[in-house]
N, CA, C and O atoms as a Tinker XYZ file with bonds, in Angstrom:
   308  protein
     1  N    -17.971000 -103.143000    4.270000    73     2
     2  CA   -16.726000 -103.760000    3.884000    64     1     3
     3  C    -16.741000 -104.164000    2.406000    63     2     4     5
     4  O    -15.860000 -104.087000    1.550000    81     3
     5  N    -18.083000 -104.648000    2.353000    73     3     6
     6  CA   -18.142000 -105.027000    0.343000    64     5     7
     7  C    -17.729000 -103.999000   -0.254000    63     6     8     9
     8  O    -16.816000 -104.218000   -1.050000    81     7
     9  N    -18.228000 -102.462000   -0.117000    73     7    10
    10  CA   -17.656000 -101.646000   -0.663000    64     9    11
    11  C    -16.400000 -101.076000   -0.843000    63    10    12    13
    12  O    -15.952000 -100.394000   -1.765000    81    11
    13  N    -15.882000 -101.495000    0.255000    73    11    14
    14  CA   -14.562000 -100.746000    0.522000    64    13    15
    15  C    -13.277000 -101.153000   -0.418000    63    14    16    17
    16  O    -12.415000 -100.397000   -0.867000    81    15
    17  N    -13.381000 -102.287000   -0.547000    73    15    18
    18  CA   -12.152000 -102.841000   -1.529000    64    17    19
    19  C    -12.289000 -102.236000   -3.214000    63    18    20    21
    20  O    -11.278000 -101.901000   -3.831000    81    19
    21  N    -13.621000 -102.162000   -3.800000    73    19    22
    22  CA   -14.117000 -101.801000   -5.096000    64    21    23
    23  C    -13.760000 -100.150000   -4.928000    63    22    24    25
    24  O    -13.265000  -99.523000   -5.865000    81    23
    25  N    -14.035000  -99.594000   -3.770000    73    23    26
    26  CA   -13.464000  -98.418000   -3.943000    64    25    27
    27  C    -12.036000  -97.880000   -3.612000    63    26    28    29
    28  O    -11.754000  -96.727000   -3.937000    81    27
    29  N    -11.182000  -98.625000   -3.018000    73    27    30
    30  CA   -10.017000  -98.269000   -3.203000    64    29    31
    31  C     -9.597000  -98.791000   -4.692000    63    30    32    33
    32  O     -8.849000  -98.125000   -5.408000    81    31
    33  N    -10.087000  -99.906000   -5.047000    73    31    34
    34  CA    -9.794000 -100.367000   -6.246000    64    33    35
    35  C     -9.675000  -99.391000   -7.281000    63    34    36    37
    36  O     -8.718000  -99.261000   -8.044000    81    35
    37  N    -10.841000  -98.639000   -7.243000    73    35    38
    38  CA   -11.059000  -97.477000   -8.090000    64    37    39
    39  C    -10.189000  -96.114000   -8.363000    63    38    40    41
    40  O     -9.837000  -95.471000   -9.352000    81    39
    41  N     -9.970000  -95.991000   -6.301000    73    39    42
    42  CA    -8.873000  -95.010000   -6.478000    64    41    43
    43  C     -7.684000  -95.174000   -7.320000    63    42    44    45
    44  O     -7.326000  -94.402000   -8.210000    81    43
    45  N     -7.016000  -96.431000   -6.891000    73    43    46
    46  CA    -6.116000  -96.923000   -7.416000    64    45    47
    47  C     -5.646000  -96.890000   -8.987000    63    46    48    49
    48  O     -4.588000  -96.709000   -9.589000    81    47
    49  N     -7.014000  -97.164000   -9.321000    73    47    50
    50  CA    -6.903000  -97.176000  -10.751000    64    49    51
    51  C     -6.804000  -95.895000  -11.560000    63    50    52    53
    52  O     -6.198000  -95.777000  -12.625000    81    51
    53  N     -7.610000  -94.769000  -10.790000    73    51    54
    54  CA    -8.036000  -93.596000  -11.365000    64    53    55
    55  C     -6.152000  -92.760000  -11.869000    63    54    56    57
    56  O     -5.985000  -91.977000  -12.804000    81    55
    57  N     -5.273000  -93.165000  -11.105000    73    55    58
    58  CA    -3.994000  -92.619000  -10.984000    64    57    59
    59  C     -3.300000  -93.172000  -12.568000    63    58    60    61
    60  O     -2.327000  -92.704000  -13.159000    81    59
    61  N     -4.039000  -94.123000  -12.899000    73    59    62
    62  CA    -3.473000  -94.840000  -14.393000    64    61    63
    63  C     -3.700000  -94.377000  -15.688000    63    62    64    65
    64  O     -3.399000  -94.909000  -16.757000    81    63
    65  N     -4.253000  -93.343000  -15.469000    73    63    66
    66  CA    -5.232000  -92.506000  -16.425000    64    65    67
    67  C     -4.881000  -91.236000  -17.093000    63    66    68    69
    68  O     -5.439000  -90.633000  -18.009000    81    67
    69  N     -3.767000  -90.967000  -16.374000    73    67    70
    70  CA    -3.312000  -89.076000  -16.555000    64    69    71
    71  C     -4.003000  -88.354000  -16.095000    63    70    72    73
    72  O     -5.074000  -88.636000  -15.557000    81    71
    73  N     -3.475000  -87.169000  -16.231000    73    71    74
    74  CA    -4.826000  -85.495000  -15.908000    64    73    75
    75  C     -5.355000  -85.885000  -16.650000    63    74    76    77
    76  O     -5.080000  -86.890000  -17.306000    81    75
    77  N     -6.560000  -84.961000  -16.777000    73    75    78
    78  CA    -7.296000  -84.265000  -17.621000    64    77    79
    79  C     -7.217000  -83.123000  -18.326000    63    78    80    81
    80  O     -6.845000  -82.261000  -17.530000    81    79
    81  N     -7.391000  -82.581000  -19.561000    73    79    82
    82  CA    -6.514000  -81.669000  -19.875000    64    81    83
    83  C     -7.420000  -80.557000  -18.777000    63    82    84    85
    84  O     -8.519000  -80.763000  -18.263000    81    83
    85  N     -6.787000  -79.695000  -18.683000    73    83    86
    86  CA    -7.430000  -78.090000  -17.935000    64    85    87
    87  C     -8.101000  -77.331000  -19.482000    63    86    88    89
    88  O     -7.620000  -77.411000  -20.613000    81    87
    89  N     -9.047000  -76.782000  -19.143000    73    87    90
    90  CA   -10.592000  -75.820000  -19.472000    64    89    91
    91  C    -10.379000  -74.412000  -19.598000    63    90    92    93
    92  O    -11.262000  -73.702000  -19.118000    81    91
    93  N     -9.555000  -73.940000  -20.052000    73    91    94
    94  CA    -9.181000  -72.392000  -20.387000    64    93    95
    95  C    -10.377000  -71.367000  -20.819000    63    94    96    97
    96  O    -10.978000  -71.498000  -21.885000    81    95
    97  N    -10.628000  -70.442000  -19.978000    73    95    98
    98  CA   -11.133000  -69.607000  -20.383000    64    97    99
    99  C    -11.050000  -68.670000  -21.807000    63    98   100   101
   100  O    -10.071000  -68.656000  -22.553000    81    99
   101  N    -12.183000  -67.966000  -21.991000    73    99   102
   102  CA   -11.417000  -67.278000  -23.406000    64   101   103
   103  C    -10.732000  -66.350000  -23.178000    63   102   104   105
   104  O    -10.058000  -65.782000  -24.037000    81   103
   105  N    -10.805000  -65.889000  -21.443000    73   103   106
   106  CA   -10.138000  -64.538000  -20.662000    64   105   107
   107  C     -8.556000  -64.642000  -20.872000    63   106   108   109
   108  O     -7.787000  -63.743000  -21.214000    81   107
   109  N     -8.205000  -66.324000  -20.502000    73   107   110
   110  CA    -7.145000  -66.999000  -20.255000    64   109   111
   111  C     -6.467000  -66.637000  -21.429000    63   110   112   113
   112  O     -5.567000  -65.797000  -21.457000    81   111
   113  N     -6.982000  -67.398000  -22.617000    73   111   114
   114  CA    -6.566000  -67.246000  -23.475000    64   113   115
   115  C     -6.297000  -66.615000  -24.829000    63   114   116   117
   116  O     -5.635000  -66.992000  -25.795000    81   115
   117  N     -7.080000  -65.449000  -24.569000    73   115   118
   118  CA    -6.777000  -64.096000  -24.707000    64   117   119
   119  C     -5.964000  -63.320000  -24.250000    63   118   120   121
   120  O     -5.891000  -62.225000  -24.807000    81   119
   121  N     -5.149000  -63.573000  -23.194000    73   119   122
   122  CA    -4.245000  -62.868000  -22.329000    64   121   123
   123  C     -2.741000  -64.018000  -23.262000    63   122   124   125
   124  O     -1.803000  -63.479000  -23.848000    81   123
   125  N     -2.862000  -65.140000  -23.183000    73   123   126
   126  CA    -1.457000  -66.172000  -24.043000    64   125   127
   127  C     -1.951000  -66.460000  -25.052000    63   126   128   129
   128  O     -2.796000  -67.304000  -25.351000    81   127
   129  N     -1.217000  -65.478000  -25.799000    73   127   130
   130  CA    -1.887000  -66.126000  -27.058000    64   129   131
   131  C     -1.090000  -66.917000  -27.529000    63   130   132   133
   132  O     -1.639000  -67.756000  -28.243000    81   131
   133  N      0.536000  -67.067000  -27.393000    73   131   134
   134  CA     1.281000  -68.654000  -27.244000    64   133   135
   135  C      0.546000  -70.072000  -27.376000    63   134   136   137
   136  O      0.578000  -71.009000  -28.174000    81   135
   137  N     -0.436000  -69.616000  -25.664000    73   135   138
   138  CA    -1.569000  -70.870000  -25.710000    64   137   139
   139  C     -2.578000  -71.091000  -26.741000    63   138   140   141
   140  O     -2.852000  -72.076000  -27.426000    81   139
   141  N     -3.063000  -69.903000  -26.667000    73   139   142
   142  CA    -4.202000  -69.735000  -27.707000    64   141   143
   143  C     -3.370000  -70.649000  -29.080000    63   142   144   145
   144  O     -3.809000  -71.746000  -29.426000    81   143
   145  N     -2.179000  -70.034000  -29.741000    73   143   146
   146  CA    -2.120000  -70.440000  -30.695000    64   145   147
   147  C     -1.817000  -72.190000  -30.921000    63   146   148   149
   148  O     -2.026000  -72.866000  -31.929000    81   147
   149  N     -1.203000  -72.647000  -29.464000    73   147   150
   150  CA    -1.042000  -74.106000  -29.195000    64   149   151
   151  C     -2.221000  -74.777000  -29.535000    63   150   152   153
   152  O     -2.116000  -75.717000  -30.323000    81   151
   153  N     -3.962000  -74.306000  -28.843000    73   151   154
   154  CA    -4.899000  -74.578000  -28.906000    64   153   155
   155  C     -5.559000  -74.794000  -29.899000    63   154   156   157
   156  O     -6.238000  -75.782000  -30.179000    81   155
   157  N     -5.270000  -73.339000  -30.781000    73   155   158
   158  CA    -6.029000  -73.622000  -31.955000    64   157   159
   159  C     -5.157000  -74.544000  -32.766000    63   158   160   161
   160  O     -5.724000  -75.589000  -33.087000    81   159
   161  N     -4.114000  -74.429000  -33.106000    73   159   162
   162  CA    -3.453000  -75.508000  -33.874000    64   161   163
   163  C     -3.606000  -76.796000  -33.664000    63   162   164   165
   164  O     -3.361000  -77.437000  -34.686000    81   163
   165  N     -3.969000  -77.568000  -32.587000    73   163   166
   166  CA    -4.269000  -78.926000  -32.391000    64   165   167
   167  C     -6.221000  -79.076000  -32.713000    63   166   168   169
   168  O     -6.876000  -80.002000  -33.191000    81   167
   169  N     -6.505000  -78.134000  -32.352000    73   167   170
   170  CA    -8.021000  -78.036000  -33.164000    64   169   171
   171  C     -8.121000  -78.251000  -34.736000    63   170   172   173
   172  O     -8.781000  -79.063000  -35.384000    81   171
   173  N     -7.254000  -77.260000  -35.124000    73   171   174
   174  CA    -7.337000  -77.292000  -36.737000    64   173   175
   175  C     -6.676000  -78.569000  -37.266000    63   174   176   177
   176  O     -6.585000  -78.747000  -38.481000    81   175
   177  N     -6.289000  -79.314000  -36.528000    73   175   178
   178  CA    -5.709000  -80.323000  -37.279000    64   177   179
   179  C     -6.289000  -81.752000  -36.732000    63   178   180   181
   180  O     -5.802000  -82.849000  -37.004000    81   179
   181  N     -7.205000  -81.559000  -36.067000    73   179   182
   182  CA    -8.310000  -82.986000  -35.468000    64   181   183
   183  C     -9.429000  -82.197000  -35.939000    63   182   184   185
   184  O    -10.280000  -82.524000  -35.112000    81   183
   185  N     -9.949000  -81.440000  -36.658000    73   183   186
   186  CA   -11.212000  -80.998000  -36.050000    64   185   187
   187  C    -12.801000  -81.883000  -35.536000    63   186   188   189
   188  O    -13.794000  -81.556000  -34.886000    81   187
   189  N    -12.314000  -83.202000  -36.290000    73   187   190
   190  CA   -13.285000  -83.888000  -36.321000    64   189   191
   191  C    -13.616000  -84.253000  -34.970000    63   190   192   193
   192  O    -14.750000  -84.093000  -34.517000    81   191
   193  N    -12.898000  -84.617000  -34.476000    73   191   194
   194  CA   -12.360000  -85.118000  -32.404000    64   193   195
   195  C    -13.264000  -83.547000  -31.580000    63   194   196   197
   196  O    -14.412000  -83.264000  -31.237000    81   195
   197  N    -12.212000  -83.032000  -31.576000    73   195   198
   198  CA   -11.623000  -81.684000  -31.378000    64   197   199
   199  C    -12.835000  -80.329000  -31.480000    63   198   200   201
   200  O    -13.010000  -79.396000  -30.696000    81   199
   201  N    -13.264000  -80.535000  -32.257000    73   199   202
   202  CA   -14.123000  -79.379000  -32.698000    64   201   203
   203  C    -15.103000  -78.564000  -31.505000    63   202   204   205
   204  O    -15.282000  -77.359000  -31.332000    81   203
   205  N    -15.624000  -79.713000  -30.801000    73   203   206
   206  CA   -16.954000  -79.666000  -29.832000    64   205   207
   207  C    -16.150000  -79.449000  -28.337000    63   206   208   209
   208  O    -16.685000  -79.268000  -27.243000    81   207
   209  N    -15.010000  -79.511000  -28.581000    73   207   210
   210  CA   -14.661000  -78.923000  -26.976000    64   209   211
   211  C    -14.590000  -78.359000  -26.430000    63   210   212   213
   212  O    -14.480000  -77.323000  -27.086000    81   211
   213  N    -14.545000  -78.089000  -25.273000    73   211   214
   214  CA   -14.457000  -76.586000  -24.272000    64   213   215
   215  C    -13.297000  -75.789000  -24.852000    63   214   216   217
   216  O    -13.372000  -74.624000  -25.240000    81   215
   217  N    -12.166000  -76.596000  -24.863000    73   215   218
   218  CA   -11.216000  -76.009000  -25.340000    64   217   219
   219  C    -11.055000  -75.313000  -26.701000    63   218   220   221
   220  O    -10.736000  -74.144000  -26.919000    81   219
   221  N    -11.286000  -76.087000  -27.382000    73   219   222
   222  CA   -11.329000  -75.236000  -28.614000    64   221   223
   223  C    -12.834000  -74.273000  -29.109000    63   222   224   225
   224  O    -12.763000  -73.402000  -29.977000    81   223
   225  N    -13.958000  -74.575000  -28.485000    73   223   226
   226  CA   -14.547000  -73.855000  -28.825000    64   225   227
   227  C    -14.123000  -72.472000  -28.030000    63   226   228   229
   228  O    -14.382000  -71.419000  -28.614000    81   227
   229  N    -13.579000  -72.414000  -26.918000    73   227   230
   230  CA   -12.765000  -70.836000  -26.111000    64   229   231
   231  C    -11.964000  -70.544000  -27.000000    63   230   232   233
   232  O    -12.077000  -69.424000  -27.497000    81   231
   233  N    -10.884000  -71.464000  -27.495000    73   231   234
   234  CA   -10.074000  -70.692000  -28.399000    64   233   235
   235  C    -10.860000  -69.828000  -29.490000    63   234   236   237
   236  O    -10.723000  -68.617000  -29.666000    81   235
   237  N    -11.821000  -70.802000  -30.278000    73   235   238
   238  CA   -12.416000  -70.011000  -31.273000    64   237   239
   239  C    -12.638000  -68.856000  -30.747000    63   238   240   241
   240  O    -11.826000  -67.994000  -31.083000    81   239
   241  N    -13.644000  -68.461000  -29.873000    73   239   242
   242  CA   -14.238000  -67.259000  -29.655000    64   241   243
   243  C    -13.187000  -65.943000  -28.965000    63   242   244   245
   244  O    -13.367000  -64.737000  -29.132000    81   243
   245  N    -11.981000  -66.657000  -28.098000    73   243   246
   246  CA   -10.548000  -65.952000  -27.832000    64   245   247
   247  C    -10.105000  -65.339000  -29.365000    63   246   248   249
   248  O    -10.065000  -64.113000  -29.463000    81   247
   249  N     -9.788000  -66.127000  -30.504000    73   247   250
   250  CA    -9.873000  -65.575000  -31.686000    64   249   251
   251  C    -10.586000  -64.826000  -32.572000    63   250   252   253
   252  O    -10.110000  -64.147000  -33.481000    81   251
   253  N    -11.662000  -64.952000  -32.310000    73   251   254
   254  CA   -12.592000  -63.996000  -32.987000    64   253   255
   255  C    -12.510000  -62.319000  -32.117000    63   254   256   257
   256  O    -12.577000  -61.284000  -32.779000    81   255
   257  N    -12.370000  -62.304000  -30.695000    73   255   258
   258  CA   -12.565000  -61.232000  -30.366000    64   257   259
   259  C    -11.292000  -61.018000  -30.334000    63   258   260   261
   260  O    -11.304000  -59.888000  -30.821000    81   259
   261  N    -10.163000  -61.245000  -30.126000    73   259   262
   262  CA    -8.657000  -60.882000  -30.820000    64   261   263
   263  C     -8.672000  -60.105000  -32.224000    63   262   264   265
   264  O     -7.961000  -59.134000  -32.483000    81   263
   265  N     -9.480000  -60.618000  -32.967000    73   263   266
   266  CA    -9.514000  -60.332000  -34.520000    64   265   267
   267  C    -10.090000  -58.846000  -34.441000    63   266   268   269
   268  O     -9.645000  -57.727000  -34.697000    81   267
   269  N    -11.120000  -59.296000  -34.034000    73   267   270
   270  CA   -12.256000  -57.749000  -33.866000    64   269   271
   271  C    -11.597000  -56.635000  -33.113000    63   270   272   273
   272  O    -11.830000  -55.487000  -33.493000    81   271
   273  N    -10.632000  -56.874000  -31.872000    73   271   274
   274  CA   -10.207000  -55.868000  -31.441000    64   273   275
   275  C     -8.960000  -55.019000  -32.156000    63   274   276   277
   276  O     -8.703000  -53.828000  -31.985000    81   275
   277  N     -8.381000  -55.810000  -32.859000    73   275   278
   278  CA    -7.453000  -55.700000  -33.789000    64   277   279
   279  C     -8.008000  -54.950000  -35.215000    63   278   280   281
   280  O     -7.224000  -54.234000  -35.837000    81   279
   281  N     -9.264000  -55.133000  -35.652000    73   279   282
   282  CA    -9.623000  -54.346000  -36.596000    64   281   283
   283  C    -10.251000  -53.226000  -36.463000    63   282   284   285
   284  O    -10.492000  -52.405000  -37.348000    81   283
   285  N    -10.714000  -53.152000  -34.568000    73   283   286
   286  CA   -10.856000  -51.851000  -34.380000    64   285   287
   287  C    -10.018000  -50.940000  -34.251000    63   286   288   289
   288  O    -10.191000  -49.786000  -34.642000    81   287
   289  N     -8.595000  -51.552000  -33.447000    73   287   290
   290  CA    -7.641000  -50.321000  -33.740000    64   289   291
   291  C     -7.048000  -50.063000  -35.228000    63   290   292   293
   292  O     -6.578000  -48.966000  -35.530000    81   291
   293  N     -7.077000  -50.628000  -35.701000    73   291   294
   294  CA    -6.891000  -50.462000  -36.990000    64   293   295
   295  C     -7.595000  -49.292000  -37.871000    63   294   296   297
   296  O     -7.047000  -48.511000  -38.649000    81   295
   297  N     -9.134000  -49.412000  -37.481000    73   295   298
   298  CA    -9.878000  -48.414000  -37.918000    64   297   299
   299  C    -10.080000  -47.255000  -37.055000    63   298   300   301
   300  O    -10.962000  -46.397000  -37.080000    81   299
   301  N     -9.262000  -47.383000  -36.429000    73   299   302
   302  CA    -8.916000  -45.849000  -35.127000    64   301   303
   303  C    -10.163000  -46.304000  -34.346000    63   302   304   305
   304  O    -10.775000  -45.301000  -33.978000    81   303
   305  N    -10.609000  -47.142000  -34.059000    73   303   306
   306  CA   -11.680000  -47.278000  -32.745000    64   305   307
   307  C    -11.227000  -47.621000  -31.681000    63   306   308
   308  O    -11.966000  -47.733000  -30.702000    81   307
């Protein structure tokens, strides 16, 4: 019973908090690049926050192989 009140308490509280943002793949976001570009733009402009996250480090690497595939057709590859 001691426990029980501290943990509804908790539930309760957890609802006060918002989501969490969601964890995009680089698959994901390689496929929207809409998103992608949402992503990276809030990166480039915190990077200090921002830099070390799941999120933006997918974007980065969603961008880099965007880039690369793009300069292969370019060079007829």
């Amino acid at each position: 019973m001691k426990n029980l009140v501290p943990g509804i308490a908790a539930l309760a509280l957890s609802g006060c908090f918002g989501e969490v943002d969601r964890i995009y793949t680089v698959d994901e976001l390689m496929a929207d690049q809409a998103l992608l570009a949402k992503i990276t733009g809030k990166c480039r402009n915190n990077p200090g926050a921002l830099r070390q996250t799941p999120n933006c480090q997918n974007a980065e690497a969603a961008d880099w192989k965007l880039r690369l595939e793009r300069m292969n057709r370019a060079l007829g590859g």
